[in-house]
N, C-alpha and C positions, 0 to 999 in steps of 0.2 A: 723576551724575544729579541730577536739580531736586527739590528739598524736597518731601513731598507736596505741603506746605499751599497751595504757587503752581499746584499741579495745580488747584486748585476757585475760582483767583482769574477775573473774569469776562474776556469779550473785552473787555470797555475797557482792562481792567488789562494784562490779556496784551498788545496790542497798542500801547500806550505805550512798556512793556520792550522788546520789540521792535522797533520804531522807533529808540528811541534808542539801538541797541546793547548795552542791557543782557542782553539775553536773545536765546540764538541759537535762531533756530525749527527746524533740525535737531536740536539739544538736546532742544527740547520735545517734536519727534517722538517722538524718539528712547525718551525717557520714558514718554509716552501709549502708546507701541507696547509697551514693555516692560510697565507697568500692565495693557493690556489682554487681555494674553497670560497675565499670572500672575493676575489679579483677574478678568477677565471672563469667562476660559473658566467660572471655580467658579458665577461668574452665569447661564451661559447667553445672556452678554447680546450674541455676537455670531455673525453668521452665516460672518462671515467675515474677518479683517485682509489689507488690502492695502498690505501691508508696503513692495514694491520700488517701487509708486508711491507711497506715502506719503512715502519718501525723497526718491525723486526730485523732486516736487513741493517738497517743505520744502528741499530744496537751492538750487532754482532759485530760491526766493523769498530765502534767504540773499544769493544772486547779488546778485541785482535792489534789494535792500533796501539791501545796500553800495556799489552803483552809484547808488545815489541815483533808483532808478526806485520809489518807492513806490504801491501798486496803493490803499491805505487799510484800515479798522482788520482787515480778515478777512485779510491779505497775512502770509502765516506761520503763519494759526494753524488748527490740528487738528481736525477733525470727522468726525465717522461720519454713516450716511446708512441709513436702513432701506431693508431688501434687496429693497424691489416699486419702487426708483430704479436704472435700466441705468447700469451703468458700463462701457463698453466692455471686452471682451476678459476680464471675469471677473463668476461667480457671480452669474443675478440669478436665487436660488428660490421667492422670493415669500413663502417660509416653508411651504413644500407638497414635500412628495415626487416627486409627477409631475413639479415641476420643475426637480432638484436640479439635472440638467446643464443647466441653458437659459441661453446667454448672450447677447449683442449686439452688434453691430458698430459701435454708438455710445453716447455718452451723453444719458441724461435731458438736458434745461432747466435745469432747477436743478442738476445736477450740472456743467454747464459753465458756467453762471454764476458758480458758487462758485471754480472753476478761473480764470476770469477775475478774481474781486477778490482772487485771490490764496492762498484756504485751502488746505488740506491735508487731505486723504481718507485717514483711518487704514483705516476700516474697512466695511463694512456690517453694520449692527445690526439683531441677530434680531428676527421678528414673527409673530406670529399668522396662520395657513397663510393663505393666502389675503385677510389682512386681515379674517376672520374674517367674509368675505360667504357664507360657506354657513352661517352658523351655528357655535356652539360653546359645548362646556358647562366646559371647563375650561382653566387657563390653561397649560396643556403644549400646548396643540395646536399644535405648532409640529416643523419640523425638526428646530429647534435644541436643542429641550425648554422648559419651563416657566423664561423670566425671573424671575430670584428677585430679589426687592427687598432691596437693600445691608444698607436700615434692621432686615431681620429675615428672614434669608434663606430661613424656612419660608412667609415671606407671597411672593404675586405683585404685579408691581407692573403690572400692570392694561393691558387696552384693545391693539389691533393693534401701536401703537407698544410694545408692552414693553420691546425690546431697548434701544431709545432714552430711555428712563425709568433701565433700570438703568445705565447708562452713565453718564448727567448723572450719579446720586446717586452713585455709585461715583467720579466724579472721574476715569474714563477718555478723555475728550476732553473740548473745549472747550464743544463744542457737538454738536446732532446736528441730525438733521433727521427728523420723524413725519410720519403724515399721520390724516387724519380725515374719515370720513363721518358719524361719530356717536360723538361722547366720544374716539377713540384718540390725540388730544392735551392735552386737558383732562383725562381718567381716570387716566395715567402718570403727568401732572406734579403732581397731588392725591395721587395714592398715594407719588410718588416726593421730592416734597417740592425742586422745583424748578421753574422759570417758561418756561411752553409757550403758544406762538401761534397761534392758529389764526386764517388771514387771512380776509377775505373773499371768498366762493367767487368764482375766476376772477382774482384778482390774481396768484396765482404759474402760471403753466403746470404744466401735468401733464404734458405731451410725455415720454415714454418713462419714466413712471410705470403699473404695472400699473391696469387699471383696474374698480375692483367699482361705483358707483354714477359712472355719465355726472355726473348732474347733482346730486352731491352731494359729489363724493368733494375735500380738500383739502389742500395742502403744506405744514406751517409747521416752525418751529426750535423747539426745546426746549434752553434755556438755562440760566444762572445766573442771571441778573436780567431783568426786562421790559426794562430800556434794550435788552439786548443783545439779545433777541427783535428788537427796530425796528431794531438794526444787519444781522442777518443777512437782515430781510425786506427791507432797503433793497437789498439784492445781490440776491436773488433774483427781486423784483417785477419785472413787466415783462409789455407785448403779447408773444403768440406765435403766428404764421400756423400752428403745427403744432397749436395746441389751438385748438380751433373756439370754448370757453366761454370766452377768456383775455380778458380785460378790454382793452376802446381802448385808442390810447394817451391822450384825455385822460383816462382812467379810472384807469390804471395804477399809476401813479408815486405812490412811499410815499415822505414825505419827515416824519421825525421832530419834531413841533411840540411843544410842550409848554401845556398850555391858558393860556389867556391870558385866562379870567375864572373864576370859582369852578368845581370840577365840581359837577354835580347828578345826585347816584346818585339809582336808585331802587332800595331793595333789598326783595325780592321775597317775599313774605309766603307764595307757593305754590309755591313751584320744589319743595322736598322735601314729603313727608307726613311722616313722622318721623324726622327727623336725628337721629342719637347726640347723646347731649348735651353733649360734649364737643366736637365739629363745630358745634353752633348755638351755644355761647358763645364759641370761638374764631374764629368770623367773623362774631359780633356785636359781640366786641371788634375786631375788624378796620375794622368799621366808627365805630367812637368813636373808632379815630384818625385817620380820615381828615376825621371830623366836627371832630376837635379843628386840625386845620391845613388848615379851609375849605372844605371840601368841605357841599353840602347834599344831607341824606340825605330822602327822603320816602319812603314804601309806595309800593310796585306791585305788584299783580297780572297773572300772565299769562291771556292770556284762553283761554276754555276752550272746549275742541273736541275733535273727534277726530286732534288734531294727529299724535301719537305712533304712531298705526294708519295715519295716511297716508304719515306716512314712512317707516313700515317697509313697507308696499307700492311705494312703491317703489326703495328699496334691492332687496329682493328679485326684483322685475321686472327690472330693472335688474343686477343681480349674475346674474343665470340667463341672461340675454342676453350678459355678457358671457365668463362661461363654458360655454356652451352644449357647443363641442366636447368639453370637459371631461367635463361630465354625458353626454352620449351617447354617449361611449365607454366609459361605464362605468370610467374611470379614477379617478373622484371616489371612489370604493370605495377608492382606495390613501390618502386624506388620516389624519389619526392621530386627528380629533375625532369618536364616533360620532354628534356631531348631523352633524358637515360631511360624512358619508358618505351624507347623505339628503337635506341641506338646499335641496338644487340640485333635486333632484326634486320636492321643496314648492312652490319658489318656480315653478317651470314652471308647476305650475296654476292661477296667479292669472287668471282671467280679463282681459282687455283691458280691459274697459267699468272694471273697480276699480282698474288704473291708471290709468284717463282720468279716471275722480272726484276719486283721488290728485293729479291733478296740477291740477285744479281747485280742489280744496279748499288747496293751496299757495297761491294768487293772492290769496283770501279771507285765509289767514294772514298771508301777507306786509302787504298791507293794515293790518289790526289793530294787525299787531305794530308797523308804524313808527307808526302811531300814538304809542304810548306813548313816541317819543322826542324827541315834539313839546314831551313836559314835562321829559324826563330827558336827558342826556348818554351814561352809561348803567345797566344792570343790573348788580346783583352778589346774590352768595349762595354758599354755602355751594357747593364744585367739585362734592361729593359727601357722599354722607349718612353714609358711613363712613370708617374709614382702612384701610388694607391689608387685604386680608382673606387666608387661608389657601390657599397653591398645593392644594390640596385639595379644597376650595369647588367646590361645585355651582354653578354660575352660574344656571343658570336657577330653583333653589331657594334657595337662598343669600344670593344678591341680587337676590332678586327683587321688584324697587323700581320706580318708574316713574319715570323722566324729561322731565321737559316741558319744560325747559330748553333740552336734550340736544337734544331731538328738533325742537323750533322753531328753535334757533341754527341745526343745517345744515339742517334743512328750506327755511329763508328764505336759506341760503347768510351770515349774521352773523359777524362777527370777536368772538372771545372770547381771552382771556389770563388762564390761570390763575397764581396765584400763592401759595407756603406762608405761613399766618397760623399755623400752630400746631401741637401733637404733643398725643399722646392713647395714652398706653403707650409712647412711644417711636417712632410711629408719625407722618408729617406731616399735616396736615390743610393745605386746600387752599379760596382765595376764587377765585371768578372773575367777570371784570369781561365784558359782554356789550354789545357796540356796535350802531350801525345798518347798515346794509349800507356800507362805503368809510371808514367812522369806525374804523381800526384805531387812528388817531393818540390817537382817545379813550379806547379803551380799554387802550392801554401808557399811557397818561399816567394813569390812576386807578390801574395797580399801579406807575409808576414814585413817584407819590406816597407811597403807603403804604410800597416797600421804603425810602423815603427816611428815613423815621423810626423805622423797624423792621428788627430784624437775625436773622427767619428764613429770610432765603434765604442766608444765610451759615454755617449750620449745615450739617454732613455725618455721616456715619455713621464710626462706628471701622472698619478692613476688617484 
């Protein structure tokens, strides 16, 4: 079996060895599949391993790799994919009971894109029921049970993507793949203390992705490093005639640039109300390195509205429409969160005319918000106000924090990448850089700066 330590080396490194012969990607399966069998069940952190395909996949690519057909850097290497992504002919439960046995006759977009550049499907990683669009107060709400964070395995390690949060920190695949309507890629990889992307709404297809908010809900990779975030979006980006929201093709196409004049953060004076203080000096220092190798940092404020209120209307207009059959059948009674046994019946009664404002006062935000990128390149601050908090935790007491960051990034549909600047008990603390709408390139290249100089996303937990 392969050393741990080459288990948490990123997809660059991986797929170098690989290439050259060094490293056989049946080996590395082989390994990740064994890892995630003896480590991941203790996490929770998976809904399911797809063992015989995992194989088969990492064989083929063996094939192909010695035959001198190389597909490029994802060709061998291992990932998991959260369980509301169809993968033909097994388990897709969404992370919900109702739909333990529900499978498909195809795969997601992204799931056969990643097949095309050659990766390897260990597994599906466990998620929060439903992606957590009914609502929920605690981080068990899931099938699977409560994802425990590596770093501290009485903490949760946050947001829909859980499964895919413990995974990365854990060292059980390469990569994985989240998704996000609000936080469940930037909350995992701040809690879990590794680097998660979240694209711009309608760059990767959602095709055969469950779906809670139409026009919010998004696909990204959660990684070892930002580089490797822009290698897996570069596979997956792309038009798709089967997603109606899926970006042109001159719209589409992610190709990894690296900035070619100083960047110019603006880092955000009002994203949190009161950050632990061990989060606002860890990504204040975050910021003084980026200041010290060229970067220019100036204040910005986000502007102030009822942002946060209109996008949770419509998420939830949107989430209740999309499980309508669900809530009417009174089946929603079987999910395991006693907010998500009600949540569906709430969002029913939002009146129409407060969607229709919802989506007006979006138009007004978007507006504002580019604005501020007429001075900055992009945003950053602090992922989150905390680090891990206790699988215990009331969510809606608890953490009962406001985010306006959160809430304007997918409101306006924004590319954001978080990345670890720091630890606070043992626990990672998490920066995120916040782009304009098609600027993912800008903001991997503000965390690919920062991890250039700095060696927290190199750190992992004892298991």
């Amino acid at each position: 079996m392969i050393a741990e330590e080459m288990l948490y080396s990123s997809v660059r490194d991986l797929s170098k060895l690989i290439r050259s012969g060094q490293l056989n990607p049946v080996e590395l399966t082989e390994t990740y599949l064994e890892r995630s069998a003896r480590i991941g069940t203790r996490l929770n952190a998976y809904a399911a391993l797809t063992r015989d395909l995992a194989l088969k996949e990492a064989k083929a690519a063996e094939r192909e790799i010695k035959q001198g057909k190389y597909r490029g850097p994802l060709h061998g290497i291992p990932y998991a994919a959260k369980d509301l992504l169809a993968v033909k002919g097994y388990p897709t439960t969404w992370g919900a009971s109702p739909f333990q046995g529900q499978t498909f006759d195809y795969d997601a977009t992204v799931i056969k894109k990643l097949r095309e550049a050659g990766a390897v499907l260990i597994g599906k990683a466990a998620m929060i029921e439903l992606a957590g669009g009914m609502g929920y107060r605690f981080g068990t709400a899931s099938i699977s049970g409560g994802a425990r964070n590596p770093w501290n395995e009485t903490c949760w390690t946050c947001g829909s993507s859980s499964g895919s949060g413990a995974i990365m920190a854990a060292g059980l695949a390469a990569f994985a793949i989240g998704t996000e309507t609000w936080g469940s890629i930037v909350c995992p990889s701040s809690y879990c203390g590794v680097s998660g992307l979240r694209p711009t709404f309608g760059r990767v297809s959602r095709h055969g992705a469950m779906a809670l908010s139409y026009s919010m809900d998004k696909i990204g990779p959660m990684c070892r490093t930002a580089d490797d975030c822009g290698v897996v979006l570069a596979a997956i980006a792309g038009h798709d005639e089967n997603d109606l929201s899926s970006l042109t093709d001159a719209q589409f196409a992610y190709n990894a640039v690296s900035a070619s004049a100083p960047l110019r953060i603006g880092w955000l004076t009002n994203a949190w109300q009161k950050p632990a203080a061990d989060v606002s000096a860890a990504s204040k220092a975050a910021i003084e390195v980026l200041k010290s190798h060229g970067a220019k940092v100036s204040d910005v404020a986000l502007p102030e509205g009822p942002w946060e209120q209109a996008a949770g209307t419509v998420i939830s207009v949107e989430c209740a429409a999309a499980f309508s059959s669900l809530i009417e059948s009174g089946k929603v009674a079987n999910l395991t969160d006693p907010l998500g046994k009600i949540g569906g019946y709430v969002a029913q009664q939002i009146p129409a005319s407060d969607y229709a404002t919802a989506l007006r006062i979006r138009g007004v935000l978007q507006k504002r918000v580019d604005g501020l990128f007429d001075r900055v390149d992009v945003l950053a601050a602090a992922s989150l106000p905390v680090v891990a908090t206790p699988m215990s935790a009331n969510l809606e007491t608890d953490l009962d924090f406001s985010d306006p960051l959160g809430g304007i990034g997918n409101f306006c549909g924004l590319p954001a990448v978080s990345v670890p600047c720091g630890f606070s008990n043992n626990l990672p603390i998490g920066i995120q850089f916040v782009g304009r709408a098609y600027d993912d390139n800008k903001v991997i290249a503000a965390a690919r700066l920062f991890q250039q100089h700095t060696q927290w996303h190199r750190k992992h937990p004892s298991l």
